[in-house]
N, C-alpha and C positions, 0 to 999 in steps of 0.2 A: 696523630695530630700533635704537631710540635707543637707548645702553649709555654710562654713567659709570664708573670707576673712581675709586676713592677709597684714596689713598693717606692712611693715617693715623700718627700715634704712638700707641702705647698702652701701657699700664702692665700688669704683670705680676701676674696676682691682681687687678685694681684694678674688679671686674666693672659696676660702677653708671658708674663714671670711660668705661670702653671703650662701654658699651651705649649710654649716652647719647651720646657721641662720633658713632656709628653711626645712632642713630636723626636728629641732627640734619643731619647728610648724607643718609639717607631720605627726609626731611621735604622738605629742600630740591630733591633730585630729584625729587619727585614735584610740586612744585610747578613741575618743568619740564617736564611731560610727557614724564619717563624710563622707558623698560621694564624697563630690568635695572641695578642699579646691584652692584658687584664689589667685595668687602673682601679682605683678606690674608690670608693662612696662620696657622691656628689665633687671627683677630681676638678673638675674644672671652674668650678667657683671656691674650692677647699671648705670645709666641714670644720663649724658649724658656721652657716654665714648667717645667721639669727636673721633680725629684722631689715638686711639688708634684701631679702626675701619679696619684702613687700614693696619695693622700688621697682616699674618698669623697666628702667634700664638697664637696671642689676641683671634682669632678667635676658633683656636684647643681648646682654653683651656676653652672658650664658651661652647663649645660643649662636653669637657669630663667633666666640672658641669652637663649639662644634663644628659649624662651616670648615671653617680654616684647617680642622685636626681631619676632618672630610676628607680633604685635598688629598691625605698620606696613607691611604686605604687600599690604592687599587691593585695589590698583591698580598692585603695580609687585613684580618679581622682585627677590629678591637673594639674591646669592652669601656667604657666609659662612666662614669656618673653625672650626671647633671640634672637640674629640677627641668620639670616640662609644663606646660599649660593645659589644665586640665580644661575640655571642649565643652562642658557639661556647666549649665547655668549653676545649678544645684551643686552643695558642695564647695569646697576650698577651691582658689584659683589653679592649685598647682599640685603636681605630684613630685615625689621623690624618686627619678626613675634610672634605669640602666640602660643603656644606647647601644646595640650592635651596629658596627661602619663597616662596611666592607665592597669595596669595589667603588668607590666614592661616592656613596648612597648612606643612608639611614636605612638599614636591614628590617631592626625593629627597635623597639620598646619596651620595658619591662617597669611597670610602677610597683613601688614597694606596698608592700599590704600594712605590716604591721610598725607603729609609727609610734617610738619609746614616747612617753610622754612624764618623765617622773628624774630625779636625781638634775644631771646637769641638762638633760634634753627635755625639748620640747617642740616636737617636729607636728604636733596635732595642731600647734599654732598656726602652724603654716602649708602643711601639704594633707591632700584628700587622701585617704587610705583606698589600693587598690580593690574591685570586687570584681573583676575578671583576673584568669590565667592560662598562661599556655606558656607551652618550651619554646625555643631559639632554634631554630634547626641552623647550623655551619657544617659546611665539608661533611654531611651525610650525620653529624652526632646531634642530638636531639640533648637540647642544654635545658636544664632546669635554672633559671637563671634568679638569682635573689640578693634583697639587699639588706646586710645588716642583721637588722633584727628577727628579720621575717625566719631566721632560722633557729633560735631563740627559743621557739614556744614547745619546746619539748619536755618530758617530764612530768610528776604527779601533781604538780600545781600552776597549769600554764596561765599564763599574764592574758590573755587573750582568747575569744572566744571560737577563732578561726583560724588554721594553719595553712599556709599556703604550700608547702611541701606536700599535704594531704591530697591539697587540689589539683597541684602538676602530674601526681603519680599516675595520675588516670591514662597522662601520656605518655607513659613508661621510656621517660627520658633516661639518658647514658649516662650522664653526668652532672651534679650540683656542681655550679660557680657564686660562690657568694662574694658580692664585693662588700667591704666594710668600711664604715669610722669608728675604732671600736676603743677607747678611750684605757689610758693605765690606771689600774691600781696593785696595788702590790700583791694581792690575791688573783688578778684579772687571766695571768697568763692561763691557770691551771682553769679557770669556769672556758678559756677557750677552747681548748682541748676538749675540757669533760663534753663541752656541748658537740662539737665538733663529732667526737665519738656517740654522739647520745643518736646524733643524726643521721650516720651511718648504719648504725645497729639497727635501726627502725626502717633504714628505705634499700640497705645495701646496696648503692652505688657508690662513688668513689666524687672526696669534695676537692674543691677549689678554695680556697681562700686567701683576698688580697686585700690588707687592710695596710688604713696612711701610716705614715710614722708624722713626727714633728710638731712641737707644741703651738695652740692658738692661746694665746694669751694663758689662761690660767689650766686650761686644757690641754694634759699631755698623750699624746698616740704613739704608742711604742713598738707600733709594726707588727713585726712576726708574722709574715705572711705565711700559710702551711697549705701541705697537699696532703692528704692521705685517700690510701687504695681505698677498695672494697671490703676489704677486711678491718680494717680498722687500723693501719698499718702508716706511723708518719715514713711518706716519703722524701720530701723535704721541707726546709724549713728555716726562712729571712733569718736575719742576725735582728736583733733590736737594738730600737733607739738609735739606729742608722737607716739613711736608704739601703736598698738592697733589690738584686733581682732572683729569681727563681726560674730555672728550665727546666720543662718535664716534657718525657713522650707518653702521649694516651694513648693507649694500645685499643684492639680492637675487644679484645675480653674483659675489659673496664680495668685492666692492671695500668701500672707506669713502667717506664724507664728513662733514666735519668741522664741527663747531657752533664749535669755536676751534681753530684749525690752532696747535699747540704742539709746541715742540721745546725742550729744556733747552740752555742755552748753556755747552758743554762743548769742553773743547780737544779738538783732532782726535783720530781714532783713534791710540792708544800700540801698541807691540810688546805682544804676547799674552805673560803670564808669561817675563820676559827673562830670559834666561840668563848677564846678567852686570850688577853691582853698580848703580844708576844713584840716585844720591841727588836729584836734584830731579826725579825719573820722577813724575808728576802729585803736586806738593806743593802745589797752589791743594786738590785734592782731600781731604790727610791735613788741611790747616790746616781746613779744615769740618768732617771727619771729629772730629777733637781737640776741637774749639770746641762739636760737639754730643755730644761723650762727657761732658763737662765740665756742661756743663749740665743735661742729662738725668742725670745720676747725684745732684744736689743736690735738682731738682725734685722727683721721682721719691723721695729717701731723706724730702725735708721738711726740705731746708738750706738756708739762703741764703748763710753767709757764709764762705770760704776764709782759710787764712793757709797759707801757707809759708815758706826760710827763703829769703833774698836773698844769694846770696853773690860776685855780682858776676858769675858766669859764666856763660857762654853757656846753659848749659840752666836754671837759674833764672828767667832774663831772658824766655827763648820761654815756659817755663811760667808765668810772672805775667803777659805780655803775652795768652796763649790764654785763659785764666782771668778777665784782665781785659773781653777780649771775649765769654765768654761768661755772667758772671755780672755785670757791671759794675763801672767801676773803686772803688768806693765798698765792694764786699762783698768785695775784696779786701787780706789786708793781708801786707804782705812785714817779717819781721825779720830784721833783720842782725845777725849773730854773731860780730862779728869775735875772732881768736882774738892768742895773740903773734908766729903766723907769718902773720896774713894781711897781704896788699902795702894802701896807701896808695890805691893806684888800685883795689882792689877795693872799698872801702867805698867812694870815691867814686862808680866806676861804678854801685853797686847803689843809690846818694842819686838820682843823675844819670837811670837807668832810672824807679826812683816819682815823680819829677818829671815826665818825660815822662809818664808814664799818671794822674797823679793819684789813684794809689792809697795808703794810708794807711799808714805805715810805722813802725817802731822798731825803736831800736839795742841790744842786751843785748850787752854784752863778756861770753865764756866763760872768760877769762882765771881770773878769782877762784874761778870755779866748778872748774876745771882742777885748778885748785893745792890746791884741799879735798879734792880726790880724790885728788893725788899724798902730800899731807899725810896721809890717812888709811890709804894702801897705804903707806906707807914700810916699815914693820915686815915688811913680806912682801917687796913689789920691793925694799929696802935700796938697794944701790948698782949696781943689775945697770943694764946702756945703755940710751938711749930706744930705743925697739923699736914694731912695729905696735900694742903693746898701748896706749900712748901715746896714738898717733893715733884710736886708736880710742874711748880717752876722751874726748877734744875732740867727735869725731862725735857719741858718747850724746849727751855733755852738748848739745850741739845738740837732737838730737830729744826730750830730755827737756826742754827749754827749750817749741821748737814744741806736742807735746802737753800740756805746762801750761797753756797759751796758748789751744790750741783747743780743751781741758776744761770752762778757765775761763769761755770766753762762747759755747761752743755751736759752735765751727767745727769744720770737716774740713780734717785736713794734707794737702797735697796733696805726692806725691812727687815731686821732679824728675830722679829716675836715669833715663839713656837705656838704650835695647838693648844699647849697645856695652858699655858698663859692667856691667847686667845681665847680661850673657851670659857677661863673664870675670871675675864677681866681684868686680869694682873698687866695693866698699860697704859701709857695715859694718852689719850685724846691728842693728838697734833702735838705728841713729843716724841716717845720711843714707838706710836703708832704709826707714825708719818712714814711714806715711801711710793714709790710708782711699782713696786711689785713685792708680795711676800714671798720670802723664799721657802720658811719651815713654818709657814701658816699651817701647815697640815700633817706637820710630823711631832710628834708624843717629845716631851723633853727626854724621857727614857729612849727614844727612837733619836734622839740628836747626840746624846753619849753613844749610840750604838755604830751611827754615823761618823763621830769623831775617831773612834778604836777602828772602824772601816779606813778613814781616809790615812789613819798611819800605821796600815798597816804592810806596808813597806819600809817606811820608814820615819820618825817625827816628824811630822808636820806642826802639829798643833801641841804645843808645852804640853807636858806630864801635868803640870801644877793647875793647869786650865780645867781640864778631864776628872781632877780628883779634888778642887779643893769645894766649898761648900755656895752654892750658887747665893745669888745677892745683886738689888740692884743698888745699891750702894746710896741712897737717895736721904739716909739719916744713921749718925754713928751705931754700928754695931748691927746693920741692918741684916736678917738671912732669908730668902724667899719663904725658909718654913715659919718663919713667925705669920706670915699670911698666908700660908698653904699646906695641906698634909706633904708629906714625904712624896714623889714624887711617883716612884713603884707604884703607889695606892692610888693618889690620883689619877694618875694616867690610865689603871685598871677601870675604874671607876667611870671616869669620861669616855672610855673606851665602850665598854656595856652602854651606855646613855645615847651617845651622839653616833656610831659606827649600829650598834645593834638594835639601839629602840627599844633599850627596855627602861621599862618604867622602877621607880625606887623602888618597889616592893618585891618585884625581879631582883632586882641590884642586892638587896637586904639578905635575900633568901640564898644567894651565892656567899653569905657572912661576912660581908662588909657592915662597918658600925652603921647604926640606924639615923643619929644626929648626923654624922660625917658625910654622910650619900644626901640625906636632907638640906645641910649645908650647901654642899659642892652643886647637887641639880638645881638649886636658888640662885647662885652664883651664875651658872651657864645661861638661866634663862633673863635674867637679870643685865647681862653684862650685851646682849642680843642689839643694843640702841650704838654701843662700842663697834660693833662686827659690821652695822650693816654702815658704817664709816670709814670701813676699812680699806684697805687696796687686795687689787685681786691676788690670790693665794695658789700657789702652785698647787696643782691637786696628785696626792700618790694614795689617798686610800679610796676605798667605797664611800664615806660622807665627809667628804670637808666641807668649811663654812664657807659661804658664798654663793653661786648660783647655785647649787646641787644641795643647799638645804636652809630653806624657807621657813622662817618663823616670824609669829609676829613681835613686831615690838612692845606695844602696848598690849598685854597681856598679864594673865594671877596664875595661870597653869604653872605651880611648884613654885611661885615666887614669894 
C-alpha cells in the first residue's frame, strides 16, 4: 500500500483556506498513484479551535469541508480530522474523531478515547471520550487508527486509566496510524520518538505518524511527521517547522520501502525532559520555533508590518533580529527612545544593530514627553523622592509612543520581555509590557544570550557590545537589572526548577541554592501572577510557559 502523509499548516476557522490546502495534496497524490493519503488532528477546522467548538455552525461548516474533500475520494483513501456529533443524549456533544473517505463515501469513524486535559489543552471541555474500538479495514489492511494522545499512555505511570491500543489489539490490526496536534517544546521532539518507540515495543507492529506544523497564536506545531517499521526502525521522517510530505510503501510483512528515503536533519538525541537548567539545550530548535510564531501570527491575523522599541539590549536586539527573519527586514521598524538615563552606547548599539539588518528605524527622545508628565503631577507628587512611580512613567511614555506608531500605519507591537523578567515582575504594566504578541515571553534571559550567539553565528548581526555589556533598563542613573535581581545563571536556574518542574522551595533548597534567595525569587513569581495574567500571548518553546498552559491564581498567600 502506497500511503503519503501530508504534513500541513492551517488556519483556525479558515474552512475554504484548510479544504483547499487538502484537496491540492489529494489531487497530487492521486496523480501518483497513492492509496491512502493521512492529514492531522482535527485538519479541517485546524487545532486547537477552543470554544469555537461550542458554536453550531462552527460545527455545519466542519462538516460541509468533509462533504466537499468527499467529492476527491473516488480512487484513493484519506484520513482526515474533524470533530463529529456525538448521538448519545448522555455525555459531551461531540467527539474528537478520525474520518476514513474512500470512494466518495464516509468509510468510517474513529473517536479519540484519551482527551489531554492539563498544560495548554483542554479537550474534556469539549469532546466525549471514546468507549468503544475497532480497526479501519482499507485495501485488505486492518488499521488501528488513533488520535493523538490515545497513544500516549504508555509506560510506568500512565495519565489514564484505559488504553486504547490495548483494546484494538484483540483485532490484530497490521498497522498503528496515529494522527496528531502535537505541540513544540524544546524537549518535545525526543518524548516523540521515545513514545513512538515505547509503542512499538509493546504491540510490534509498525506506526504512522502525521502531525500539523504551524503556529496558532501562541501555540507552536513543529511537524515532524515519522514512520517507523516493526522493529523500531525510523523510516522516514518530515523536515520541521515547514510543511512537508512523506511517501512510504507498506509491504505485506509489516516492513516499508521508500519512494524518497527522508530523515529531518536534527541534532542528536538531547536528555528526556532534564532535570537541571540548560540554556543553549536545542536553541537551533527555539530560534525556528520563534521565527515561525512570529510569522504565523501576522499571516494568519492579516499583518505585514512590526514595530518595536530598540533599546540597545540584548532582548530587543534577538527580538528585531527573529522578526527580521521572519517577516523581512523592510516590514520591520525599530524606535528608539532614548530617555535622560539612557548610556551613549545604548543608542549607539541600537543605530549599529538596524544597520546590520537593514531594517528601518527612528529616534523619539522621551525626555520632553517625561517632564509633561512630571510638570503636570507636580501638584500631587510635590516634593516627595524619585521613586518606581518615576520609572515607570518613562516606560508608559515608551509604550504610548510604540502604540501611537503601530495605531498610526497599521502595525503590531511586538513585546520583547523575556521569562526571566516575566516571571518576577521586572516590567511595568502598559509600558515595556504593552504588545499584541510576546516573542521571548518563554525563553530564560540566559536562553536569549544563547539565541543571540546562535543568530551570529555566521556572522554579526547583533553588536559584540549588546551580548556582553551588563543588562539595565535604564529607567534611573546608574541603573543595572542586578541591583533588583540575582545574577541571572542563578535565577533562571532557579525559575527553571519552580515554573518548568514543580518543585517546591524546599526541593529548590536541597539542590543548594541559598534559602532567602529561592524564598525571595518564588514570592516574586507568585506575586507578580496579577502582571502575567495582563499580559499578551507568549510564544510557547518550553513544557510550562505562562499563559494558557499555566494557571494560577491571582489572589493568593501560597509563598507570597
Amino acid at each position: 500500500m502506497k500511503i503519503v502523509l501530508a504534513q500541513q499548516n492551517y488556519h483556525i476557522g479558515n474552512f475554504e483556506w484548510n479544504t483547499q490546502k487538502m484537496i491540492d495534496a489529494i489531487e497530487k497524490a492521486k496523480s501518483e498513484n497513492v492509496d491512502l493519503i493521512v492529514f492531522s488532528e482535527l485538519c479541517v477546522c485546524a487545532y486547537p479551535p477552543r470554544d469555537f467548538l461550542e458554536f453550531s455552525d462552527f460545527i455545519h461548516r466542519c462538516h460541509q469541508a468533509v462533504e466537499e474533500i468527499k467529492k476527491h475520494t473516488s480512487d484513493i483513501g484519506i484520513i482526515i480530522g474533524c470533530p463529529s456529533i456525538n448521538p448519545e443524549v448522555k455525555g459531551k456533544d461531540l467527539f474528537n474523531s478520525a474520518y476514513l473517505l474512500y470512494e466518495n463515501e464516509i468509510q468510517d469513524i474513529v473517536h479519540k478515547t484519551l482527551l489531554p486535559t492539563y498544560d495548554v489543552f483542554d479537550e474534556y471541555r469539549y469532546f466525549e471520550p471514546s468507549n468503544t474500538w475497532h480497526v479501519v479495514t482499507f485495501k485488505g489492511k486492518k488499521i488501528a487508527l488513533t488520535i493523538c494522545e490515545d497513544i500516549w499512555n504508555v509506560g510506568n505511570n500512565p495519565l489514564y486509566r484505559i488504553c486504547p491500543m490495548d483494546e484494538l489489539m484483540q483485532y490484530h490490526p497490521d498497522v498503528m496510524i496515529n494522527i496528531s496536534a502535537s505541540p513544540f517544546d524544546y524537549t518535545h521532539v525526543e518524548d516523540r520518538k521515545a513514545i513512538i518507540k515505547a509503542n512499538i515495543a509493546k504491540y510490534k507492529i509498525p506506526l504512522i505518524y502525521c502531525n500539523t506544523v504551524g503556529s496558532q497564536t501562541e501555540i507552536v506545531f513543529d511537524g515532524g511527521s515519522m514512520v517507523f517499521d516493526k522493529y523500531q526502525n525510523l523510516i522516514a521522517e518530515a523536515n520541521y517547522f515547514v510543511e512537508d510530505t512523506i511517501t512510504v510503501h507498506l509491504q505485506e510483512d509489516g516492513t516499508f520501502t521508500e519512494s524518497i528515503l527522508k530523515h529531518a536533519a536534527l541534532i542528536p538525541d538531547q536528555e528526556l525532559n532534564p532535570i537541571t537548567y540548560q540554556s543553549e539545550l536545542n536553541i537551533d530548535q527555539i530560534y525556528q520555533a520563534l521565527v515561525m510564531g512570529i510569522k504565523d501570527y501576522f499571516q494568519k491575523m492579516g499583518f505585514t508590518k512590526a514595530i518595536l522599541g530598540s533599546s540597545g539590549g540584548i532582548d530587543s536586539a534577538v527580538t528585531l533580529a527573529l522578526a527580521c527573519a521572519a517577516l523581512g527586514n523592510e516590514n520591520v521598524t525599530a524606535i528608539l527612545m532614548p530617555s535622560q538615563y539612557s548610556s551613549s552606547h545604548s543608542v549607539t548599539d541600537a543605530e549599529q544593530l538596524s544597520l546590520h539588518l537593514h531594517n528601518p528605524k527612528h529616534t523619539i527622545a522621551i525626555e520632553p514627553i517625561f517632564n509633561t508628565f512630571m510638570q503636570q503631577l507636580k501638584p500631587i507628587f510635590q516634593d516627595l523622592p524619585f521613586s518606581l512611580a518615576e520609572e515607570n512613567i518613562q516606560a508608559r511614555s515608551r509604550g504610548n509612543v510604540l502604540m501611537a506608531i503601530a495605531n498610526k500605519f497599521g502595525m503590531i507591537l511586538l513585546n520583547t520581555t523575556n521569562k526571566s523578567e516575566c516571571a518576577t515582575g521586572y516590567g511595568t504594566l502598559y509600558g515595556d509590557m504593552a504588545g499584541g504578541i510576546a516573542v521571548l515571553g518563554d525563553v530564560y534571559k540566559m536562553q536569549v544570550y544563547a539565541l543571540a550567539n546562535y543568530i551570529n553565528r555566521n556572522e554579526e548581526i547583533i553588536p559584540k557590545n549588546i551580548i556582553t555589556k551588563a543588562p539595565s533598563a535604564e529607567l534611573r542613573p546608574n541603573q543595572k537589572d542586578s541591583d533588583s535581581l540575582p545574577e541571572y545563571a542563578i535565577l533562571d536556574a532557579i525559575l527553571y526548577q519552580y515554573i518548568e518542574r514543580r518543585q517546591g522551595p524546599n526541593e529548590i533548597i536541597a539542590q543548594g541554592f541559598d534559602k532567602a534567595l529561592v524564598d525571595r525569587i518564588l514570592k516574586l513569581v507568585n506575586n507578580s501572577e496579577y502582571k502575567r495574567n495582563q499580559f499578551c500571548p507568549i510564544i510557547r518553546v518550553s513544557s510550562k510557559a505562562f499563559g494558557v498552559g499555566r494557571r494560577v491564581p491571582i489572589v493568593a498567600k501560597y509563598l507570597g
